[in-house]
C-alpha positions in Angstrom: 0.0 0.0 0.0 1.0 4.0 -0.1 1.8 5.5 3.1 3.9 8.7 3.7 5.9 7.8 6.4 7.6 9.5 9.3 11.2 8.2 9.4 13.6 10.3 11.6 12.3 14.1 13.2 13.2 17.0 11.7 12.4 20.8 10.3 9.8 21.0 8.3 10.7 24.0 5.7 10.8 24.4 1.9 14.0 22.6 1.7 12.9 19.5 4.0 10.2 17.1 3.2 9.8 14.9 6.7 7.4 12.3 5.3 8.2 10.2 2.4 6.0 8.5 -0.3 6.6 4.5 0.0 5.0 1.2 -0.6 4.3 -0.1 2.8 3.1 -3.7 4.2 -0.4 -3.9 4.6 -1.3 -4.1 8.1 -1.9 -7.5 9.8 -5.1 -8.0 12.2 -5.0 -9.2 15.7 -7.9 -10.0 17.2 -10.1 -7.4 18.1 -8.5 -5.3 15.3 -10.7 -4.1 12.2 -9.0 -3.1 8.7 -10.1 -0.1 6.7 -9.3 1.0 3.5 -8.8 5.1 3.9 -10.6 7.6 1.8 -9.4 10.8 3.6 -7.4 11.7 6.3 -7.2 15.5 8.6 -4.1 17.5 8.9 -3.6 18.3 12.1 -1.1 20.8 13.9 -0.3 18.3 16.1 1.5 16.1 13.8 3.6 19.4 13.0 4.6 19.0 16.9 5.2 15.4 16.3 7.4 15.9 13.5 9.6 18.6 15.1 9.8 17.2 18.5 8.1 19.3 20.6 5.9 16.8 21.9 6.3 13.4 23.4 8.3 11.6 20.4 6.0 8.8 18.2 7.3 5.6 17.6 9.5 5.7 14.3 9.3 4.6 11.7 5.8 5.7 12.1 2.6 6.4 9.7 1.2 9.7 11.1 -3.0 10.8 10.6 -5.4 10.8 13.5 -8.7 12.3 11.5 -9.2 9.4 9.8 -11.9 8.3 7.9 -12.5 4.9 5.6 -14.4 1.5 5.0 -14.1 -1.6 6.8 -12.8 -4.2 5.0 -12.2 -7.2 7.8 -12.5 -7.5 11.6 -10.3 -10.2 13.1 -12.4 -11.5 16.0 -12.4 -11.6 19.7 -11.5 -15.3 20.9 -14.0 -14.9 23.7 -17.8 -13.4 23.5 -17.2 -10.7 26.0 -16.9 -7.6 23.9 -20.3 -7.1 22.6 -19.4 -3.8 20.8 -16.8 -5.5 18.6 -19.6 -8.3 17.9 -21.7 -5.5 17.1 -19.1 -4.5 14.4 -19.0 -7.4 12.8 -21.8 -6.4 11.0 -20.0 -3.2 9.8 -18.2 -4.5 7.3 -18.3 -1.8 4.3 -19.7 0.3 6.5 -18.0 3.7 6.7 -16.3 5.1 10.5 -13.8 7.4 11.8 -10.7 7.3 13.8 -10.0 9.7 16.2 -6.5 10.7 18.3 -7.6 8.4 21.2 -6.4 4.6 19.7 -7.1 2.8 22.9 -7.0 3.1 27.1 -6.9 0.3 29.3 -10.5 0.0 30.2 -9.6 -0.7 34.1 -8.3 1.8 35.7 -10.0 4.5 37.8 -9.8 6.7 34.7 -11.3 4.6 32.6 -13.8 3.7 34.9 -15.3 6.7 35.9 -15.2 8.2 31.9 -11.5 9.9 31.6 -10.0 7.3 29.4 -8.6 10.4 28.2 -6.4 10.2 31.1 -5.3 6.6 31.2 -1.8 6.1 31.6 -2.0 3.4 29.2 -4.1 6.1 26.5 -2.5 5.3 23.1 -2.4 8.0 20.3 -3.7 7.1 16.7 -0.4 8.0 14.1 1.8 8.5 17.0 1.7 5.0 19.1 0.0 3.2 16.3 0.3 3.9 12.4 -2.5 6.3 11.5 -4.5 7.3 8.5 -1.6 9.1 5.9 -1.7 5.6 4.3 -4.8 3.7 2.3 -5.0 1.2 4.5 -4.8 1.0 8.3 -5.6 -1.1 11.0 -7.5 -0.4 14.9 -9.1 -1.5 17.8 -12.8 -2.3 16.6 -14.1 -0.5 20.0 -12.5 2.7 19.1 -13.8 3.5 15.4 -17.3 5.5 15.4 -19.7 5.3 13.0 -20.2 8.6 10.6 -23.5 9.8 10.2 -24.6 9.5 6.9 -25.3 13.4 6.3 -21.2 14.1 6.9 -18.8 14.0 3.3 -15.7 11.7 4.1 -14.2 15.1 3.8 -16.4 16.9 6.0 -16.0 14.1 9.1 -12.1 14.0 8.4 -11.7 17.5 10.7 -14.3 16.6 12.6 -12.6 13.9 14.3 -10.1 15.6 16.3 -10.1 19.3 15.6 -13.7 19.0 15.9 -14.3 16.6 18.8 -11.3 18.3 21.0 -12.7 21.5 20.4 -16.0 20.3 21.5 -14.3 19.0 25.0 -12.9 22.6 25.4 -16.4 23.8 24.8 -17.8 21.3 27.3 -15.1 22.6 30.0 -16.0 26.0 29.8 -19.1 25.3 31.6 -21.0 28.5 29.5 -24.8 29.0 30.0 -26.7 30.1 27.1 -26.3 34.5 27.2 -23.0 34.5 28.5 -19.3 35.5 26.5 -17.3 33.2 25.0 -13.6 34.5 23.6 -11.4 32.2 21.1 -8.0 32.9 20.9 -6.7 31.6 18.0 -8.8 30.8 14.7 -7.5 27.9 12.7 -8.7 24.3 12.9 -10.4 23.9 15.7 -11.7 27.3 17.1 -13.5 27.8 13.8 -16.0 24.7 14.3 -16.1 25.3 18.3 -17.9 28.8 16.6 -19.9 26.8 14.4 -20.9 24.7 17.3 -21.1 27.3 19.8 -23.4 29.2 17.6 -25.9 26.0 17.5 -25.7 25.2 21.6 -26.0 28.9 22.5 -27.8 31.5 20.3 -28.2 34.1 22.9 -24.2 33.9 23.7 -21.7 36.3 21.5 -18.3 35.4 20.3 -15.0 37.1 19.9 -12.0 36.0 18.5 -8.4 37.0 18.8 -6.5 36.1 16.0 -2.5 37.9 15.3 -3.6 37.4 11.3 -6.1 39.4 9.5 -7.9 37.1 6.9 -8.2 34.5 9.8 -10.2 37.7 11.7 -12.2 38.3 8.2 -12.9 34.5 8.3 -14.3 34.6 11.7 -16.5 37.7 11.0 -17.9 35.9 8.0 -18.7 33.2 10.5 -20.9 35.2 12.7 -18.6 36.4 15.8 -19.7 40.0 17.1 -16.0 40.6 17.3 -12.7 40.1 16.3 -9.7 41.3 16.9 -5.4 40.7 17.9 -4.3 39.3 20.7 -4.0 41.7 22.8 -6.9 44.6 21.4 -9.5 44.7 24.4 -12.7 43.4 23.0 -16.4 45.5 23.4 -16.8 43.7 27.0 -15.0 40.8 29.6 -15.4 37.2 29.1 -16.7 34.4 30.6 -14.9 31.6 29.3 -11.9 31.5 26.5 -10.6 28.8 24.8 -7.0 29.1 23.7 -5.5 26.8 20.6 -2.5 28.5 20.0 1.4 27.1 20.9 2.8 29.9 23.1 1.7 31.6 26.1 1.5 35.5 25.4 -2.3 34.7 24.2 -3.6 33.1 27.6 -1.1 36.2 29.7 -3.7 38.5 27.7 -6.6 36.1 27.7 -6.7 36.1 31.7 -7.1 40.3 31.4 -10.1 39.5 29.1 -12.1 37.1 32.1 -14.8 38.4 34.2 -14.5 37.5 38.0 -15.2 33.8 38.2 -14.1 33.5 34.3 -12.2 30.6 32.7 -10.0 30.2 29.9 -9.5 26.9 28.8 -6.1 25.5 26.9 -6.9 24.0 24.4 -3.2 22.8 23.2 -0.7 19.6 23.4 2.0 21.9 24.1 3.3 25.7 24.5 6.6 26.5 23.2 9.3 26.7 26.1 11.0 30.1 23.8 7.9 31.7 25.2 7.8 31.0 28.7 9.4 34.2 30.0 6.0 36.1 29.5 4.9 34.0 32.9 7.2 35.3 35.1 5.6 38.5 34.4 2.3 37.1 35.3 0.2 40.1 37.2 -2.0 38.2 40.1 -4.1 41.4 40.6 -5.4 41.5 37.1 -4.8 38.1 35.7 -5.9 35.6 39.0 -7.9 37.5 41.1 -11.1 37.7 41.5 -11.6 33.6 41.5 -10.5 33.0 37.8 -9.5 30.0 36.5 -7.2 28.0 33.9 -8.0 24.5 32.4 -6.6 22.4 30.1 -7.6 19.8 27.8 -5.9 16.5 27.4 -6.9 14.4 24.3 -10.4 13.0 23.8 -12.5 10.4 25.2 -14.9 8.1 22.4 -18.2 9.4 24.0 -16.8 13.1 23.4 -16.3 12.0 19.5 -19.7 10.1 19.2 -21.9 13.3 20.9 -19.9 15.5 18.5 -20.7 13.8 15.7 -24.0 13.2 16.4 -24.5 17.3 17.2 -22.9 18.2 13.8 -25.0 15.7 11.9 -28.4 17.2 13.8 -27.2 20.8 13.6 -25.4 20.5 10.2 -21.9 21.8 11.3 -19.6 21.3 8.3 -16.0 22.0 8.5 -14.3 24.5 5.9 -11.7 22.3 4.5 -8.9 22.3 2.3 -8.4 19.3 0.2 -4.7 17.5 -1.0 -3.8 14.8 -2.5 -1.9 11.7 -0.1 1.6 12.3 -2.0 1.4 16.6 -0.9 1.0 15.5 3.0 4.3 17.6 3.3 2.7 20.6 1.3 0.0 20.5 3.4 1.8 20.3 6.6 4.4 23.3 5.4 1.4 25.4 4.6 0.1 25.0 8.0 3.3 26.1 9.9 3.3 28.8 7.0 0.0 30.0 8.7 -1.3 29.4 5.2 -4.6 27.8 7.0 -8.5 28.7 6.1 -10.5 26.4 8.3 -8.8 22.7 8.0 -6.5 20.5 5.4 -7.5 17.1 4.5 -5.4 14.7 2.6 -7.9 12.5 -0.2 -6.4 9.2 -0.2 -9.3 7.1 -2.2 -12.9 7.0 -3.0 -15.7 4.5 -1.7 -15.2 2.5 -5.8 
């Protein structure tokens, strides 16, 4: 099969192409595996972190791609009968699903167990502990695929499956009421379906963005936020909740000014970039902390976050804006992205259904 694969980590600039176009052994199934045959697969900032090192390193040689979507095309059974939701699956076959970031967890834990297998210290990342979807075929754990409503494009779900779902968690953590503020710092992937979404869950609430470029503020006006601005303009009023999806920390130093007493801003990132982490020390308690605000992060997704997100986009028709490449330009795709080059998400088209 095609894959682009992840050899060694490096820069990824004009003059570097990280990911390489080979033929690659099909995957084999264990049991409890399914196989699917890919038809498109999100680009995600993440996998620029990957590929650079700035987050914990992937296996290597290793097939990156966590929006994944395709076809099953074989499930390798469970010995036993216990699993009744990979029984279930077995009637799937040719059915289209999604992969998400979250590959598997270990199901027993006090994580798992009380619904933060997103927190499991066994939690297994799709393309970076197991090969991932910039390949046409790939294999998973049949309990961790979910099911694509039948309204979503391949191309639509693609984004959906991480930049949508995690953005979705941030959402969810931000514990807003319907009328109150909600700031996004940051406007790529992510924040611009969290306003798609936010728009759908709370039409009394407004929505400003903070954004350092100028068409990704034009893009989030066209989208319906009452505001948008840089990073550090003061917006019409304070917040209640912001999510942050940017690498560094200047935006959440200026995001903490933007709260109302009892605010929250949410990070929403896998890492900030340690270059930036001087702006901390000049953190101002009085205007930044006070007053009973407060900082959360996010850490990956859970399978019930993807499943209600999917289900909310299909009911309220969220669609992603999307940029579409072909498998072989994964590395164009991923230079334009740390280029800022981004309106709305990238998605690499690795088949059809045929």
């Amino acid at each position: 099969m095609k894959a682009m694969l992840l050899e060694s980590l490096g820069d990824v600039n004009p003059a570097h192409a990280p990911l390489r176009l080979v033929q690659h052994p099909e995957p084999t199934l264990t049991p409890g595996e399914i196989l699917l045959r890919v038809t498109r697969c999100g680009v995600c900032h993440t996998e620029l972190d990957e590929i650079e090192g700035r987050t914990p390193p992937p296996r290597l040689p290793v097939i990156l791609g966590h929006q994944v979507v395709g076809i099953v095309e074989g499930l390798q059974r469970l010995p036993t009968l216990e699993n009744t939701e990979v029984q279930s699956l077995e009637t799937l076959e040719s059915v289209r699903v999604g992969v998400a970031w979250i590959a598997s967890a270990c199901g027993h834990c006090q994580y798992c167990l009380s619904g933060q297998e997103n927190l499991c210290p066994e939690f297994k990342a799709t393309g970076r502990d197991i090969n991932g979807g910039y390949a046409e075929y790939m294999k998973v754990r049949a309990d961790f695929v979910h099911p694509i409503p039948a309204s979503i494009s391949d191309s639509e779900a693609a984004p959906l499956l991480c930049a949508g779902a995690v953005g979705y968690r941030a959402l969810k953590l931000c514990n807003l009421q319907d009328g109150q503020s909600l700031g996004l710092m940051g406007f790529g992937g992510s924040n611009h379906i969290v306003l798609k979404v936010a728009k759908h869950k709370y039409p009394n609430s407004q929505f400003f963005v903070f954004s350092r470029n100028p068409h990704e503020r034009e893009f989030a006006s066209s989208l319906g936020a009452a505001w948008a601005g840089a990073i550090d303009e003061i917006p019409p009023e304070a917040l209640d909740a912001i999510i942050d999806t940017t690498p560094v920390w200047r935006p959440d130093m200026e995001a903490l000014k933007r709260l109302k007493p009892g605010g929250r801003l949410v990070i929403n990132a896998i890492r900030k970039e340690e270059a930036d982490k001087e702006v901390l020390m000049n953190l101002d308690y009085a205007s930044q902390l006070w007053m009973e605000k407060e900082i959360k992060s996010v850490a990956n997704v859970t399978r019930q976050d993807v499943r209600e997100f999917l289900q909310l986009a299909a009911k309220a028709n969220i669609k992603p804006e999307y940029q579409e490449y072909d498998l072989a330009e994964a590395n164009q795709a991923l230079l334009e992205m740390k280029q800022g080059k981004i309106h709305g998400a990238k998605v690499l088209r690795v088949s059809e259904h045929g």
